[in-house]
Each structure stands twice: as C-alpha cells, then as structure tokens.
OpenMM code with the backbone's topology and positions (N, CA, C; nanometers):
from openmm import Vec3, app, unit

residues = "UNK UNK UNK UNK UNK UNK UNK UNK UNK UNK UNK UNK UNK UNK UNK UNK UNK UNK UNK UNK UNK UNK UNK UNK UNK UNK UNK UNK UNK UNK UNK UNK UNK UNK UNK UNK UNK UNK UNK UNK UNK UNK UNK UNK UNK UNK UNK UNK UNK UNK UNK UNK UNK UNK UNK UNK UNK UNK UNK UNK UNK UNK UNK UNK UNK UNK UNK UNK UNK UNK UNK UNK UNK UNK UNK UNK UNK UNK UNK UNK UNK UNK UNK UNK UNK UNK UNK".split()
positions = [
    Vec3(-2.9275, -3.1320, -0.5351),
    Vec3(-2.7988, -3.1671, -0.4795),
    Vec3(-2.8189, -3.2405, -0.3472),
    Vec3(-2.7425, -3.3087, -0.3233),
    Vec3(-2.7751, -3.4115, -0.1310),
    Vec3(-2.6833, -3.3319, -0.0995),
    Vec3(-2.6819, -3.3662, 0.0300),
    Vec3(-2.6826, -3.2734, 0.1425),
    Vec3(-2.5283, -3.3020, 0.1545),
    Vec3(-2.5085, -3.3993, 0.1501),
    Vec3(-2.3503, -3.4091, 0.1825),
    Vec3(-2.2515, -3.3150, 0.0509),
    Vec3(-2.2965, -3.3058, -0.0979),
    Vec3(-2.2151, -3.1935, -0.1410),
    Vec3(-2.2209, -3.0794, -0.1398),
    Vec3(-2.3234, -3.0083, -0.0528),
    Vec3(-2.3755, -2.9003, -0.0144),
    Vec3(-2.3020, -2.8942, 0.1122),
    Vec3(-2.2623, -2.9781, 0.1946),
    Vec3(-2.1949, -2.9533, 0.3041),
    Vec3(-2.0207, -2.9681, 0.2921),
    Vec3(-2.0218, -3.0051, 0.1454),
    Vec3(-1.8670, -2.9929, 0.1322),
    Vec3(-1.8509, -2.8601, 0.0201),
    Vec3(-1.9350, -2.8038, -0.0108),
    Vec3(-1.9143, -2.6848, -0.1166),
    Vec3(-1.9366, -2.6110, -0.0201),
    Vec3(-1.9879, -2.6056, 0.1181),
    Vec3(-1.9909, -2.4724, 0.2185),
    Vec3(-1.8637, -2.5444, 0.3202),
    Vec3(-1.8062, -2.5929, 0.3612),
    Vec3(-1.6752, -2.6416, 0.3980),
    Vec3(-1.5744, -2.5710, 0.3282),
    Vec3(-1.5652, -2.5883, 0.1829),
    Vec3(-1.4610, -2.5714, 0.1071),
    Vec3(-1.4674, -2.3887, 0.1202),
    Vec3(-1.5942, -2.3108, 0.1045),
    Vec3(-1.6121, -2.2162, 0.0682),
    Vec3(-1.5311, -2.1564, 0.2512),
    Vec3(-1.5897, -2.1742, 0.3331),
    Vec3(-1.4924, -2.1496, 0.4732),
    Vec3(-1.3406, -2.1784, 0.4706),
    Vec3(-1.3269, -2.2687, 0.4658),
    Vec3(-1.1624, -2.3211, 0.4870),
    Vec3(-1.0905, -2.2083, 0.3450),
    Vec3(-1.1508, -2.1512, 0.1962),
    Vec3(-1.0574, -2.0915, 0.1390),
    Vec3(-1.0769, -1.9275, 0.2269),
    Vec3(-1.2185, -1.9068, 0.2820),
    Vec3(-1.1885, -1.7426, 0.4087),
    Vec3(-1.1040, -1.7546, 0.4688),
    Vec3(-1.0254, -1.8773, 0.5657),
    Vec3(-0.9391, -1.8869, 0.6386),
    Vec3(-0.8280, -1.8887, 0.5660),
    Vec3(-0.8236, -1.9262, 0.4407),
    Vec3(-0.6811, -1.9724, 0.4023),
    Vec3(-0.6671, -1.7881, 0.3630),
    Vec3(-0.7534, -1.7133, 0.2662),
    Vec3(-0.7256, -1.5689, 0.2573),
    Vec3(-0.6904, -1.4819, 0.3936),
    Vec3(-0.7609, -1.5421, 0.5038),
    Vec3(-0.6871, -1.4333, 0.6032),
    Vec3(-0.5580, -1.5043, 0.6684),
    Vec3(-0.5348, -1.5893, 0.6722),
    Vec3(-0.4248, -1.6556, 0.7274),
    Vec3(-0.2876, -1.5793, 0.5676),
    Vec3(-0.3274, -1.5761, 0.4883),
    Vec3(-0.2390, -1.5549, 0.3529),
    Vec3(-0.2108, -1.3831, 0.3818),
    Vec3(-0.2960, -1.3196, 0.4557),
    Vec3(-0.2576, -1.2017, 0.4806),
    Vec3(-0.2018, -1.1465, 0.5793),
    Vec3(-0.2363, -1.2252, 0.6744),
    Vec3(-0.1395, -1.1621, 0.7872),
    Vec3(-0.0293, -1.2422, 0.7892),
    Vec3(0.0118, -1.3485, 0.6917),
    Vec3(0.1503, -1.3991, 0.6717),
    Vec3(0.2216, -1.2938, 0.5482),
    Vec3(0.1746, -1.2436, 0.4736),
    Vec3(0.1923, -1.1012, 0.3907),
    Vec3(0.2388, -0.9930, 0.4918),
    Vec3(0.1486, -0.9632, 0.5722),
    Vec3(0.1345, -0.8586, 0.6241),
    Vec3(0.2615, -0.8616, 0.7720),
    Vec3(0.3078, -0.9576, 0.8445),
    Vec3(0.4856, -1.0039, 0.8783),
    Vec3(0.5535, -0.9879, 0.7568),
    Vec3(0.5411, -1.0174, 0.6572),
    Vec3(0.6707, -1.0302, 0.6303),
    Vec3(0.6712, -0.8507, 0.5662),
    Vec3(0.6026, -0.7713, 0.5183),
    Vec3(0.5866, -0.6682, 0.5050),
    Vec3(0.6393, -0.5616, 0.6417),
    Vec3(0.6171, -0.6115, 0.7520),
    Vec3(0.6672, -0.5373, 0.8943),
    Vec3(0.8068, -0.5503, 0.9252),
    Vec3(0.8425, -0.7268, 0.8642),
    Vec3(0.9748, -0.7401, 0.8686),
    Vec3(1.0542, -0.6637, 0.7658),
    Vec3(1.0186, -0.6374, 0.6840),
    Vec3(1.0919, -0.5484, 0.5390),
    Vec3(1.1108, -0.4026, 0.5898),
    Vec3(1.0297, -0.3638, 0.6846),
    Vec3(0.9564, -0.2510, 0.7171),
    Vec3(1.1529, -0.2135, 0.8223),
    Vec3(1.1362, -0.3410, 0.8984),
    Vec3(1.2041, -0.3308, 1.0216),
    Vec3(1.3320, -0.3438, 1.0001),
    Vec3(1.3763, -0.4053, 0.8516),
    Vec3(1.5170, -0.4100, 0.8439),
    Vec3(1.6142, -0.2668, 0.7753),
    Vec3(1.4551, -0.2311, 0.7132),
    Vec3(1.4962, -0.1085, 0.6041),
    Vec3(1.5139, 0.0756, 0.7377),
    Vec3(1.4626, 0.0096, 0.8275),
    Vec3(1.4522, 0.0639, 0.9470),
    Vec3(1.6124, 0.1302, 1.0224),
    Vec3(1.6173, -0.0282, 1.0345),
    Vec3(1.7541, -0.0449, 1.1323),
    Vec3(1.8665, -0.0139, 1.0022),
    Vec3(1.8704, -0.0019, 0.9016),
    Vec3(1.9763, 0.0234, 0.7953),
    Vec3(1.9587, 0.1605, 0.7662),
    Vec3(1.8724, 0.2442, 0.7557),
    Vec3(1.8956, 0.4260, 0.7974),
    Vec3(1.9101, 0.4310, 0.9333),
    Vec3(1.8958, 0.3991, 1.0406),
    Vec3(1.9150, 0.4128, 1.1495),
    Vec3(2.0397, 0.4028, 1.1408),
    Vec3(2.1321, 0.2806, 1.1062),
    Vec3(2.2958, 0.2769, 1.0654),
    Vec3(2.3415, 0.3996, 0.9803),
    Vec3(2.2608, 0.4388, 0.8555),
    Vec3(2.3325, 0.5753, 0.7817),
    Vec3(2.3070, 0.7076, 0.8261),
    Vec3(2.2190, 0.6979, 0.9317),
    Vec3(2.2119, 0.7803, 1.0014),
    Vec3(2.3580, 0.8617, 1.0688),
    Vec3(2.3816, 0.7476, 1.1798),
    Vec3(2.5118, 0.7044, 1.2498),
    Vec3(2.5806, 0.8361, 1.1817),
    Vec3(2.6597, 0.7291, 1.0658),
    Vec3(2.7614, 0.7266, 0.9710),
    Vec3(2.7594, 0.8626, 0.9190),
    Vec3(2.6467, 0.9421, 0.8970),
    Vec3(2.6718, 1.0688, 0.8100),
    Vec3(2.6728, 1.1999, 0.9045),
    Vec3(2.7511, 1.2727, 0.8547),
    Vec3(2.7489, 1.4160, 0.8667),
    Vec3(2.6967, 1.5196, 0.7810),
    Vec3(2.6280, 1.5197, 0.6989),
    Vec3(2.6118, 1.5980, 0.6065),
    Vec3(2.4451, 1.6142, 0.5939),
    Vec3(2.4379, 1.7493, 0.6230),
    Vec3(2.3244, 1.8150, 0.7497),
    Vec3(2.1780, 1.7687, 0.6371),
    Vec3(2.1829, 1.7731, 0.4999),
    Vec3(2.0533, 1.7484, 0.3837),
    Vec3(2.0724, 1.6108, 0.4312),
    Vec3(2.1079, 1.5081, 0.4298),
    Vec3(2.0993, 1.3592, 0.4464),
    Vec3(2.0296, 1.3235, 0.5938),
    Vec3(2.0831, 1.4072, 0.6636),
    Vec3(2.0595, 1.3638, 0.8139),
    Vec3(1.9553, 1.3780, 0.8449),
    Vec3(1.8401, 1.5104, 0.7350),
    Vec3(1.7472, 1.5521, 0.7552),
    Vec3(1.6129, 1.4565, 0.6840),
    Vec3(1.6965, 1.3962, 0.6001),
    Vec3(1.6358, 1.3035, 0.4827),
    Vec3(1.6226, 1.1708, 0.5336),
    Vec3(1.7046, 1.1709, 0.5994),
    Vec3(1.6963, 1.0186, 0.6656),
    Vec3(1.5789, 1.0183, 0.7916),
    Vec3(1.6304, 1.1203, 0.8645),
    Vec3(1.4893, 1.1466, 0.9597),
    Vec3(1.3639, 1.1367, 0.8957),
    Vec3(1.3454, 1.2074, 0.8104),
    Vec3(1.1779, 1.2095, 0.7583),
    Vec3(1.1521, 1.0521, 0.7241),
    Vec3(1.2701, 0.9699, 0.6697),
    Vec3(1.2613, 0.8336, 0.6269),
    Vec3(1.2010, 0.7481, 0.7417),
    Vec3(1.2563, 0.7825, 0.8408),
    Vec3(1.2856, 0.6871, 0.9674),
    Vec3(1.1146, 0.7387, 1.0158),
    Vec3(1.0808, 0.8700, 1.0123),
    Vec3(0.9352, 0.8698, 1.0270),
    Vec3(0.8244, 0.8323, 1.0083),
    Vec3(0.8341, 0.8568, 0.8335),
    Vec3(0.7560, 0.7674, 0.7850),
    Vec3(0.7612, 0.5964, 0.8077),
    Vec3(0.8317, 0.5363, 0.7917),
    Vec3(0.8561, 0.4048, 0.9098),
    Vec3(0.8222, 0.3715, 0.9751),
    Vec3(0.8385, 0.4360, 1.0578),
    Vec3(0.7944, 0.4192, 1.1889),
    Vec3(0.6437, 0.3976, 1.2336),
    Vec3(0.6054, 0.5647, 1.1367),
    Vec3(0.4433, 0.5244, 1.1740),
    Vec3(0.3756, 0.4432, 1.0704),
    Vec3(0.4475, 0.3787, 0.9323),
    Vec3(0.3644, 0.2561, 0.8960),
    Vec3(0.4141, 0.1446, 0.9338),
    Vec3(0.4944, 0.0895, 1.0318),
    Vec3(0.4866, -0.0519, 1.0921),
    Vec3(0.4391, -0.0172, 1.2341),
    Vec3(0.3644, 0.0858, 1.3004),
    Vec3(0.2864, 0.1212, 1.4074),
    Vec3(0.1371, 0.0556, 1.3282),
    Vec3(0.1055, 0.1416, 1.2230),
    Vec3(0.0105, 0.1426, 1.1479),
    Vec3(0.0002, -0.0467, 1.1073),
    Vec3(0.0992, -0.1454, 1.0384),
    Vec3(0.0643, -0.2464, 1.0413),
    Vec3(0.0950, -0.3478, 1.2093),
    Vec3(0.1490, -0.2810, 1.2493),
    Vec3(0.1196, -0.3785, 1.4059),
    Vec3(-0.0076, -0.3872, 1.4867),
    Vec3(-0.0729, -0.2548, 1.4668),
    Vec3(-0.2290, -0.2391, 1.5048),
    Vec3(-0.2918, -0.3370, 1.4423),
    Vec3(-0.2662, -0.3568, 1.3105),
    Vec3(-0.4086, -0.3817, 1.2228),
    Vec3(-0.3528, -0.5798, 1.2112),
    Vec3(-0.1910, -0.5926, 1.2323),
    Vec3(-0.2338, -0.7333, 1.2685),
    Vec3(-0.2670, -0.8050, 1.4061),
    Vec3(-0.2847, -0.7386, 1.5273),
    Vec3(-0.3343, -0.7238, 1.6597),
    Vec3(-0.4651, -0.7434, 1.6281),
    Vec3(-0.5229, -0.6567, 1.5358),
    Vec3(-0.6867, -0.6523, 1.5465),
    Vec3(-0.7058, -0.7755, 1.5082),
    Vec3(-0.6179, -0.8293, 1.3394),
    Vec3(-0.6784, -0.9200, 1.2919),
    Vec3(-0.6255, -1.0944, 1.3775),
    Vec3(-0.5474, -1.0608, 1.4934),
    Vec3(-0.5184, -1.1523, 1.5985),
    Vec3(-0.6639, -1.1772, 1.6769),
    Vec3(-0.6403, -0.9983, 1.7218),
    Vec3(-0.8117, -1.0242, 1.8763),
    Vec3(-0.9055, -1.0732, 1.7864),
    Vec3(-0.9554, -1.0408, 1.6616),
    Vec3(-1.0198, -1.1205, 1.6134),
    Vec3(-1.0667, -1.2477, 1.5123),
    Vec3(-0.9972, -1.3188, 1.5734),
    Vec3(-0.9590, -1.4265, 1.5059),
    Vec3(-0.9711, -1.5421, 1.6409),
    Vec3(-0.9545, -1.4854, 1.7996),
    Vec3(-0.9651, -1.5345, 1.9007),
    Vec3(-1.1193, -1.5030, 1.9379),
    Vec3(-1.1551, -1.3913, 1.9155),
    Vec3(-1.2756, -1.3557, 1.8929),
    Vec3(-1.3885, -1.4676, 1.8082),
    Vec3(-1.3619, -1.5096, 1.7824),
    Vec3(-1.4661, -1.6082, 1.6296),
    Vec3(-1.4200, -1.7170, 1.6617),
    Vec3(-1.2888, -1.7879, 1.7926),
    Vec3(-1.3211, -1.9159, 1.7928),
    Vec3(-1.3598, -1.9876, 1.9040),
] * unit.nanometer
topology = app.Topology()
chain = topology.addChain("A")
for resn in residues:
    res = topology.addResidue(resn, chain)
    for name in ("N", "CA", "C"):
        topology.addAtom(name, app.Element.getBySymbol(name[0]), res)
C-alpha cells in the first residue's frame, strides 16, 4: 500500500473515534434534557396533589432523577475535561 492510503485509512479511522464520541455526548444532552423535563412535570404533580401514596411516589420519582442527571452531568464534564485534555 503507499503511504498516502495508509494515511487516509488512519485519518478516516480517527475522525469516525471523534464522530462516536461527539454522537454520545450529543445522546447523552439530549438524555439529561428528557431527564429535566420529566423532572420539572412531577415537580408540577407534586404541587397539585394531596393524596399522601402519590406524594410519596412522586418523591421517590423526583429522587431517582435527580441522582441520574447528577450521575449524567459528571460523566459529560469528564467526557468535556477530557476532550480539552487530548487537544
């Protein structure tokens, strides 16, 4: 093989690593945003209810929530610092 398609089959092979992590942390927003709307809409039925099994149900909801868009804000931070890291 010459050197020049050897330097475009290791080109190509980089630019599709970037395109997979760039494809995931554009996944991984819009997953935080889903996270954040489904959030603020028990937070609203929260409000709204009186009825002491719901209120309790919604809490555990709003928990779990909470700590998995904690859980994906870390991990797209990391994959930020490093990404500034490597250039």
């Amino acid at each position: 093989m010459k050197i020049e398609k050897l330097l475009h089959k290791l080109q190509a092979f980089f630019d599709t690593d970037k395109h997979k992590k760039r494809q995931h942390t554009e996944e991984l927003k819009k997953i935080l945003l889903k996270l954040k709307k489904k959030e603020r809409k028990i937070t609203l039925a929260l409000q709204q209810t009186d009825d002491e099994s719901l209120i309790e149900h919604y809490q555990t909801e709003l928990k779990i929530i909470r700590v998995q868009r904690i859980k994906g804000i870390e991990v797209l931070q990391q994959l930020k610092e490093h990404k500034k890291t490597r250039v």
